[in-house]
C-alpha positions in Angstrom: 10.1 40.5 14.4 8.6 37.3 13.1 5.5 38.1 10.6 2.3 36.3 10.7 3.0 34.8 7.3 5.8 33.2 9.1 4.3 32.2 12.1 1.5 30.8 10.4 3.8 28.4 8.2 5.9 27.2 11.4 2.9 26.2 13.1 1.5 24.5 10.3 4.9 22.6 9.8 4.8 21.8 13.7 1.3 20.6 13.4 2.1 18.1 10.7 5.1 17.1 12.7 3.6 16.1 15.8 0.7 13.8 13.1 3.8 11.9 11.8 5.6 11.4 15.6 2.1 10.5 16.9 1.5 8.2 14.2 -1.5 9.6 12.9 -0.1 10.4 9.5 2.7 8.4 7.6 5.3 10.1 5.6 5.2 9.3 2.1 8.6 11.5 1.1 6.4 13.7 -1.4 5.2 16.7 -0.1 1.4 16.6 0.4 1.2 13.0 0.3 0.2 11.1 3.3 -0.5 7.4 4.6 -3.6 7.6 6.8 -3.0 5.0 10.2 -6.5 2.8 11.8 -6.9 5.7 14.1 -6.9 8.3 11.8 -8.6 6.6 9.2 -11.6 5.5 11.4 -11.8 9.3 12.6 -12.6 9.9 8.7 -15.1 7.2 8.3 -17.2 8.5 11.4 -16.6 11.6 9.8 -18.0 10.3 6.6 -21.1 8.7 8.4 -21.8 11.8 10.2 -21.9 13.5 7.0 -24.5 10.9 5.6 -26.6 10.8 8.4 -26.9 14.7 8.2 -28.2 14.0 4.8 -29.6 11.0 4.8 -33.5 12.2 5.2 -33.1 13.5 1.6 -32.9 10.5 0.1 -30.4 11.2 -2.0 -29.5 9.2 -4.9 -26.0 7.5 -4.2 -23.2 7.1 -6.3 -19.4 6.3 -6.1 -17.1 6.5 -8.7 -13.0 6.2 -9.2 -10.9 8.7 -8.7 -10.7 9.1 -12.4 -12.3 11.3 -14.9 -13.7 10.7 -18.6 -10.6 12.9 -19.8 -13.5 14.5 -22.7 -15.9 15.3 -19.7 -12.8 17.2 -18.2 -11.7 19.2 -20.7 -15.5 20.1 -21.5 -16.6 21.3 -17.7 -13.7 24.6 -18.4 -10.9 23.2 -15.8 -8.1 24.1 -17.8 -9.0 27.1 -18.3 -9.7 27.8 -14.6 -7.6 25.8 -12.6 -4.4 24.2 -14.6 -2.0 24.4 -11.9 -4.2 22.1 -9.8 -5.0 19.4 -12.3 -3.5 16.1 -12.2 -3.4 14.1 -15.6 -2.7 10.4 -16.0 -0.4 9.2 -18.9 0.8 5.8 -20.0 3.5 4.5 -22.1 3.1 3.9 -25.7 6.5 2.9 -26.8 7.9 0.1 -29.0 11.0 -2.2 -27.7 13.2 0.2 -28.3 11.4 3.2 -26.9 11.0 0.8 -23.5 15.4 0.3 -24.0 15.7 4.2 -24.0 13.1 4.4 -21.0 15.1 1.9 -18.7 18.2 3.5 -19.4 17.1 6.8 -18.8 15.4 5.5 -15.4 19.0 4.3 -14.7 20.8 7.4 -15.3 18.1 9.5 -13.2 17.0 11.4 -16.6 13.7 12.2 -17.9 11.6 9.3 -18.7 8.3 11.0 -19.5 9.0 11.5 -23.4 7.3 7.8 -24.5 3.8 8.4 -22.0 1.0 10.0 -23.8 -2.1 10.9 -22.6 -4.6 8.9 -21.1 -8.5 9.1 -22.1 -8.8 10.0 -18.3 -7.6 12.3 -15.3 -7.4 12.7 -11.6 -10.6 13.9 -10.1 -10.1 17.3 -8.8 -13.5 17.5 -6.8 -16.0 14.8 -5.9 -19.0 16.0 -8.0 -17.4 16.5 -11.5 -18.3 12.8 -12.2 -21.7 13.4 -11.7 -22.6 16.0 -13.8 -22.5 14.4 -17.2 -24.6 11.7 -15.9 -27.2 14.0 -15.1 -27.3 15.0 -19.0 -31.1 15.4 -20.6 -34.4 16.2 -19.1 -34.4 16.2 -14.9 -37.7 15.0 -13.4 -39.8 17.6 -12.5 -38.0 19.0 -8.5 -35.3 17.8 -10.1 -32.4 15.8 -9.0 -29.7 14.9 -5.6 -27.1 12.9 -5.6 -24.8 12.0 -2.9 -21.1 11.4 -3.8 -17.8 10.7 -1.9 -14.2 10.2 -3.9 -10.6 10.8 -3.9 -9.5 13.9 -5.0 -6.3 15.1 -6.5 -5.0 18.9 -6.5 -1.4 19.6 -7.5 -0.7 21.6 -4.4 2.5 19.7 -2.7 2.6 22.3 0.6 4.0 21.1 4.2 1.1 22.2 5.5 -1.2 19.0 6.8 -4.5 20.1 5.3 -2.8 21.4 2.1 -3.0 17.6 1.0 -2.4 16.8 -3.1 -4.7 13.5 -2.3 -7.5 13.9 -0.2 -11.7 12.5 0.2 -14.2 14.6 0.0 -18.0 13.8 0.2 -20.8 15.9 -1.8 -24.5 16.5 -1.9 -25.1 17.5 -5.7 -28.5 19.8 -6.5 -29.7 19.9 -10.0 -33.2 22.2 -10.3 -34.9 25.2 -10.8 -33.2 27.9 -9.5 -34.9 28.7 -6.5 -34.9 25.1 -5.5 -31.0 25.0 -5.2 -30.7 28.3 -4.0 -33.1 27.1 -1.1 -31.2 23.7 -1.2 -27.7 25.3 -0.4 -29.4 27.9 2.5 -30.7 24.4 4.1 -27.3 22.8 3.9 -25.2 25.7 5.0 -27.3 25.5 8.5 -26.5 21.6 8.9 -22.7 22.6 8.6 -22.8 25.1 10.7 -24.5 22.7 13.1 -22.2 19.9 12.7 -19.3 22.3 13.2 -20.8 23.5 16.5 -21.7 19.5 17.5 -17.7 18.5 17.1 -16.6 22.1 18.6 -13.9 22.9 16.1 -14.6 26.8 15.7 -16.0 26.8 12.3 -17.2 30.0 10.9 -19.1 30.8 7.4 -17.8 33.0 5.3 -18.0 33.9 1.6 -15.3 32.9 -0.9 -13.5 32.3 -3.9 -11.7 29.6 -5.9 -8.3 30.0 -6.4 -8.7 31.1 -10.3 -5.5 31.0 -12.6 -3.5 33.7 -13.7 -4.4 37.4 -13.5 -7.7 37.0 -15.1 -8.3 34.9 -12.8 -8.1 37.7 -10.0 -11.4 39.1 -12.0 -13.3 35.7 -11.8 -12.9 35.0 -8.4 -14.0 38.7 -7.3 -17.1 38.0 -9.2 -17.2 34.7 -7.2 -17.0 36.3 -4.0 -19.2 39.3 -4.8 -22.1 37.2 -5.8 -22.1 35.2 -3.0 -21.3 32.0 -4.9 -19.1 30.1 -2.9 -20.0 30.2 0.8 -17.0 28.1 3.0 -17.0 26.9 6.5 -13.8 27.9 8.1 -11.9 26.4 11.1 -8.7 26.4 12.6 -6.4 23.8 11.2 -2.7 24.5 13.0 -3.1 27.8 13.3 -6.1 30.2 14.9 -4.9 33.3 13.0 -5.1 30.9 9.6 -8.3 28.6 9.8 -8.5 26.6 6.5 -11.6 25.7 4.7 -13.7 22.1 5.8 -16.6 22.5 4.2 -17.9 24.3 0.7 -20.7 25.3 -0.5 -21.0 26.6 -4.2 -23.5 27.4 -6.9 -22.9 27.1 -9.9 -25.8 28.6 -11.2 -26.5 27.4 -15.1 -23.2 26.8 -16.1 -22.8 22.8 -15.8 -26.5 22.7 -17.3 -25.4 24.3 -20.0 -22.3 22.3 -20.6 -23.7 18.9 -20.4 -27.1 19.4 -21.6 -29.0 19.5 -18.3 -32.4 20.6 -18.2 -35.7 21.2 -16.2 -38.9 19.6 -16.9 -39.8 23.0 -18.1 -37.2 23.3 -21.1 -34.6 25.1 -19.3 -31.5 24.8 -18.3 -31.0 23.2 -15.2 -29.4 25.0 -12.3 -26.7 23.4 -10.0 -25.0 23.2 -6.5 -23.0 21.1 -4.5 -21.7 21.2 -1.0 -18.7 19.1 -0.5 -17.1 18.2 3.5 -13.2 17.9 3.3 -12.6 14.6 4.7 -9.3 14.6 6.7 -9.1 18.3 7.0 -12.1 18.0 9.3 -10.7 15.5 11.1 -7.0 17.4 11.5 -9.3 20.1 13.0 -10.5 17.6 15.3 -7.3 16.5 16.3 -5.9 20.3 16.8 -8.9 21.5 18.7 -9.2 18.3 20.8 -6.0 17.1 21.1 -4.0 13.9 19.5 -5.3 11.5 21.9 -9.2 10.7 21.0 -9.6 9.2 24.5 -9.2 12.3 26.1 -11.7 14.6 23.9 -15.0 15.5 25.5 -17.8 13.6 25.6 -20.3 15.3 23.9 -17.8 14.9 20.5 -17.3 12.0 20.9 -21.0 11.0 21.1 -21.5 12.9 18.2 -18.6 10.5 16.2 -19.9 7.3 18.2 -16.5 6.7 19.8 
């Protein structure tokens, strides 16, 4: 008898086969790393407007950055110590002649050709908002501050599941206030989510949730997580019904990024935050398994919603 774990992993595997035949994905020959096609890629971009429209009579501030991260404001916001399997660093050589001989031959001989890289003064961005936060630094205007944020992301998770991707885009709404402004703030966006999921008819569901902590104290933390109520996820099927995978999150931090980079209310304290961040592609592979490969034939009402 096949378990459900099993079953589960086949039909994710099936799901991301029938992306590459159809053309929507492009294999890369890394696990988790995917070439998007104009089809696909324009589904994301409606995706993305939809997600600023939804917004967009907040008047958020707007920023963009690189997928890169000050490598100090990294190691400062507790990633490490949280999350180390899923961070991505960056390193670059810093060899002399010689070291770059003993690099090309070990390139040659299929070796290891890592020793001469150190380093670099940044890292891959693991979620959209972590830019943000140290920019935020010092005294918040009284209702404090919103910012609106899209970026790469990287997460060391090579998985042959579609929506397991190591490189994805994901687009945040950042709160930074009093406390019972950002509770309020997150309460407001978790019914737009659930509306937007119920516009582009992917079965999405709220649920509570935890990150996936490191290690066995890790178990502990994301308990606590989940107890509190501090990470709230919109679920839908992705491949599998009996597996949905999240598309959108919704966390709060409470104080602990005011605390770490210095953010305060006009009142003296330390600032609360939250952010709610929309997966990018996995909403539009939900699309895609609820509605079929071919965009021409989903219903009309969806694709209204996306402007197609």
């Amino acid at each position: 008898m096949v378990s459900a774990e099993t079953a589960s992993g086949t039909a994710r595997r099936e799901f991301r086969d029938r992306l590459l035949d159809h053309g929507l994905l492009i294999a890369t020959g890394v696990q988790g790393v995917y070439g998007r096609s104009a089809e696909f890629e324009d589904t994301v971009e409606r995706i993305d407007l939809l997600v600023a429209r939804t917004g967009g009579g907040d008047l958020a501030e707007r920023m963009r950055f690189p997928p890169v991260l000050n490598r100090a404001h990294f190691e400062r916001s507790g990633y490490l110590k949280s999350f180390p399997h899923l961070a991505g660093t960056i390193h670059t050589f810093a060899g002399d002649d010689r070291a770059h001989r003993d690099l090309l031959h070990a390139v040659e001989e299929s070796a290891d050709w890592s020793a001469t890289f150190r380093a670099a003064p940044v890292v891959l961005v693991p979620a959209a908002c972590y830019p943000v936060y140290p920019t935020l630094a010092g005294t918040l205007p009284r209702g404090g501050r919103l910012v609106d944020v899209m970026s790469y992301c990287f997460r060391h998770e090579p998985s042959d599941d579609a929506a397991r991707m190591q490189m994805f885009r994901m687009h945040e709404h950042v709160r930074a206030a009093e406390p019972e402004a950002v509770v309020t703030w997150r309460e407001v966006w978790l019914r737009r989510a659930e509306e937007m999921v119920q516009a582009l008819d992917i079965d999405g569901r709220a649920e509570a949730a935890s990150d996936p902590f490191f290690g066995r104290g890790g178990q502990l933390l994301a308990a606590n997580q989940r107890d509190r109520g501090l990470k709230l996820e919109i679920v839908a099927p992705i491949a599998s019904r009996d597996a949905p995978a999240a598309i959108i999150s919704l966390n709060y931090h409470q104080n602990y990024f005011g605390d770490l980079f210095g953010i305060t209310t006009a009142d003296g304290e330390a600032a609360h935050t939250a952010c709610v961040g929309f997966g990018l592609e996995r909403i539009a592979l939900a699309l895609y398994y609820r509605h079929g490969l071919d965009r021409s034939h989903w219903a009309l009402p969806v694709r209204n919603v996306l402007g197609l």
